[in-house]
N, C-alpha and C positions, 0 to 999 in steps of 0.2 A: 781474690775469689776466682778469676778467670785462668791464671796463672800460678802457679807455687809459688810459696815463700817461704821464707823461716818457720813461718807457724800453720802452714797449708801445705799440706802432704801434697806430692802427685795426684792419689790417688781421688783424693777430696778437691781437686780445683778443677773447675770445670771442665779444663782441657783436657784431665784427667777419663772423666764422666764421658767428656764424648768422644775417648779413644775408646772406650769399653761400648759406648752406644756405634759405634764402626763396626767393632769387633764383631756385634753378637747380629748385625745388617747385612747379611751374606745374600738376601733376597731382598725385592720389594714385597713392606711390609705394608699395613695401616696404622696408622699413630697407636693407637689401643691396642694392637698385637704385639708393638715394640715393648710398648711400655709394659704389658702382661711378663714379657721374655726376662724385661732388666729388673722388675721389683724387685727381685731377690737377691740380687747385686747390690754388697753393703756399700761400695761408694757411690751407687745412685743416691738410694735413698729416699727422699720424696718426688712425688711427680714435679712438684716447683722444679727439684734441680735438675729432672730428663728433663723439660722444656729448654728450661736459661741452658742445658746443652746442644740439644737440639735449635736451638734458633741460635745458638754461636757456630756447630756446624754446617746450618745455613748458609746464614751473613759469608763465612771462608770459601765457601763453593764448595764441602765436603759431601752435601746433599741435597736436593730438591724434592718438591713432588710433581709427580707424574700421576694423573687420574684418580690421588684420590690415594696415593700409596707414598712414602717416601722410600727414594732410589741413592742408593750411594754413586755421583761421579765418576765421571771418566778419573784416573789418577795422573 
């Protein structure tokens, strides 16, 4: 689920989900503004799986919050 495999596309595993949740973070946003942006993004999906993406790019250091906003990293 976290990773691809034979039967888990790229675009469907979560590391998938939160290169798209990277992609579309070019600002700091508020969780409900991100998530407003990706609905529409068929390998999000449901909010469950922007979360389990979002707190997997957490955990990596891909993101944090700051005030109240989530900020993408130094790279």
């Amino acid at each position: 689920m976290i990773l691809p495999t034979k039967h888990i596309s790229q675009d469907e595993a979560l590391l998938g989900v939160g290169a798209t949740v990277l992609m579309h973070l070019q600002q700091p946003m508020t969780v409900s503004g991100l998530w407003e942006r990706l609905r529409s993004e068929p390998n999000v999906g449901t909010f469950e799986r922007f979360v389990l993406a979002a707190n997997l790019l957490h955990m990596i250091g891909a993101i944090d919050m700051k005030s109240g906003l989530i900020v993408r990293t130094a790279p």
